[in-house]
C-alpha positions, 0 to 999 in steps of 0.5 A, spaced: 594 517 439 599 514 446 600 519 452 605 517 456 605 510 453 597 509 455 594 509 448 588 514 449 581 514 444 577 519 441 570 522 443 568 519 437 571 513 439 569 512 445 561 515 444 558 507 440 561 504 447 558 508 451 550 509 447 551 500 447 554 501 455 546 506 455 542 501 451 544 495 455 543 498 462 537 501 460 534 493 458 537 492 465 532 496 468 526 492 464 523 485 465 526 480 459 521 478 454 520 470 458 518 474 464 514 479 460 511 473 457 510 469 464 507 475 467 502 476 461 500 469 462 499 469 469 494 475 469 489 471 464 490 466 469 488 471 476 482 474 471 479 467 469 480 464 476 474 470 479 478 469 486 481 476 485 474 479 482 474 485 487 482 485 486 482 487 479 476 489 475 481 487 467 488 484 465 491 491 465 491 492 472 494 485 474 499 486 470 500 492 472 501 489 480 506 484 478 510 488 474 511 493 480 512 487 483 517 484 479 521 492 480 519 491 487 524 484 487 518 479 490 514 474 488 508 475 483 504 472 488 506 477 493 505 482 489 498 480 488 497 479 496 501 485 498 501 491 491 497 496 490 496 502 485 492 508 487 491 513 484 497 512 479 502 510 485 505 503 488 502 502 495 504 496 499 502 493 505 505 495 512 508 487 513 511 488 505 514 495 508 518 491 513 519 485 510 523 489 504 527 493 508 529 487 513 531 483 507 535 489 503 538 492 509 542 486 514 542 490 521 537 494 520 534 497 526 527 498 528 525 498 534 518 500 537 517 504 544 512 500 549 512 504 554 508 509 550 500 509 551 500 505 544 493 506 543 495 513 543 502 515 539 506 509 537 513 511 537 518 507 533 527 507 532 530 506 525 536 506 522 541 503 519 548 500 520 553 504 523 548 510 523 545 513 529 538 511 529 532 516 528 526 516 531 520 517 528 513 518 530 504 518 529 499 520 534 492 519 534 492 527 534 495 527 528 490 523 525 484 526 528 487 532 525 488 530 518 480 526 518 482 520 517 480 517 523 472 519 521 468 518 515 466 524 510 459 525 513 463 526 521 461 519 523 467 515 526 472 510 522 470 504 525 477 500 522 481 506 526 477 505 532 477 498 532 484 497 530 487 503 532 494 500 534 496 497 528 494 503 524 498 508 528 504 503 528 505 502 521 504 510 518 510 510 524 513 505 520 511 508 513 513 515 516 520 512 518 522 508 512 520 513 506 527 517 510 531 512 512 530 507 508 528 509 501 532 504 496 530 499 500 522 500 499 524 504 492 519 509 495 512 506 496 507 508 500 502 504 505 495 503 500 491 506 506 495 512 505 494 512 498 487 512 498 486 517 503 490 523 499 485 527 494 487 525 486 489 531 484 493 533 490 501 532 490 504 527 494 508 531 499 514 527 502 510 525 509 504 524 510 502 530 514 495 532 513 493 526 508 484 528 505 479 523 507 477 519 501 471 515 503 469 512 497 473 509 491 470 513 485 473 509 480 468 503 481 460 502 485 461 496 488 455 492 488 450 489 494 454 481 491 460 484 493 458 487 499 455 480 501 462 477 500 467 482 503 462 483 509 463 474 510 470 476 509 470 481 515 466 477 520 470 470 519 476 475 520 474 478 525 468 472 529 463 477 529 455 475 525 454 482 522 448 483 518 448 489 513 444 492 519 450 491 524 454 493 519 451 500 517 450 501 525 457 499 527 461 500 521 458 508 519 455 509 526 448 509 522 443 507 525 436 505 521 430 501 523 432 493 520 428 494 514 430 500 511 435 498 506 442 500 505 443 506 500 448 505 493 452 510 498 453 506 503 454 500 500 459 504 497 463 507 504 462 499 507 465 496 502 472 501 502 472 501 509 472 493 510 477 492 505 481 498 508 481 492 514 482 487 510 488 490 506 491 493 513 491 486 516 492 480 511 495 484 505 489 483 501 488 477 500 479 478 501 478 471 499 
């Protein structure tokens, strides 16, 4: 049928184009069968390899990081580095965070407030090109009030007291990026972020009042594994803790030398020096 000399299709006519027109944007959307295979592939050699044996406790979880990776538009590498899923969400590193919103938005602005006590508030400006920037914020009085800074038994945080900067800096970021840049980080949170908010309560679109969760109950890590995250801790930050030190450092425990670490707190060390690990190398424990 012509109208006006343009030549017009039914609905019926035009419905088999617009479910292929469907189907192919929705195998778009999905990693082709080589990458699928290649993913599969490198998961088997993550596993076999032990280096990530306190990364990934099977191949499904491997995979699982890659593929967020593969959505994410990075390198497999740096999705095992920088990837996490807790609790069913994707969680990034903070230097991930900036990196993906510096490289998908050209002009980006994000500048940090210096002349604030950074020890006590950091203070952050975000915005896009063109666009009147907003500033964002996260004070240590918000993390006290949201009990993050302290462990579930009222002893002190030793990762957010020794590292207060950094921690109060990217929640700042993390704050600012999930309103300013949302497509860029495709809604990821930080991994910290993600581990201190109870499973069965819904995320809320900041983080205003996240729950302490100081130890991960979906594994019991073990004293091996305890031994070679506390080497990975004392290289990274030149110390020579002992399991004493660390228990008294870490948990402000203080034992005598001979009292040995309960299943309990090789647990709570074990999640808090990889809660520093995973905010200063991207997760790279090894």
């Amino acid at each position: 049928m012509e109208k006006n000399g343009i030549q017009l299709r039914s609905q019926q006519q035009l419905q088999p184009q617009q479910n292929t027109q469907s189907i192919a944007s929705a195998s778009a959307l999905l990693p082709d069968e080589a990458t699928l295979t290649t993913i599969e592939r490198l998961s088997d050699y993550v596993i076999e390899s032990g280096e990530y044996a306190k990364r990934f406790r099977n191949k499904a979880q491997a995979v699982m990081v890659m593929l967020r990776g593969h959505n994410l538009g990075i390198s497999f590498d740096s999705a095992i580095d920088h990837v996490f899923v807790v609790h069913g969400k994707t969680g990034i590193s903070g230097q991930l965070m900036l990196r993906l919103i510096y490289e998908r938005v050209p002009g980006a602005i994000v500048e940090f407030d210096d002349s604030i006590d950074r020890s006590k508030k950091c203070v952050v400006k975000m915005g896009r090109p063109g666009h009147k920037p907003q500033q964002f914020s996260f004070s240590i009085e918000e993390a006290d009030a949201a009990g993050i800074t302290r462990n579930r038994d009222g002893s002190p945080n030793m990762v957010w007291k020794a590292y207060r900067e950094d921690m109060l800096r990217w929640r700042a970021v993390s704050r600012g990026a999930r309103i300013v840049f949302p497509d860029a980080i495709q809604g990821c949170w930080l991994q910290s972020e993600l581990t201190e908010i109870k499973t069965h309560e819904d995320f809320p679109d900041a983080v205003e009042a996240p729950q302490v969760v100081s130890v991960d109950v979906e594994h019991v890590y073990t004293r091996d594994e305890l031994t070679d995250l506390l080497k990975s801790f004392n290289r990274a930050t030149d110390n020579r803790w002992s399991y004493h030190m660390a228990r008294q450092e870490l948990l402000g425990i203080k034992k005598d030398k001979g009292d040995p670490l309960t299943a309990d707190e090789i647990n709570r060390l074990c999640h808090t020096i990889l809660g520093y690990l995973d905010s200063h190398d991207g997760g790279n424990h090894e």
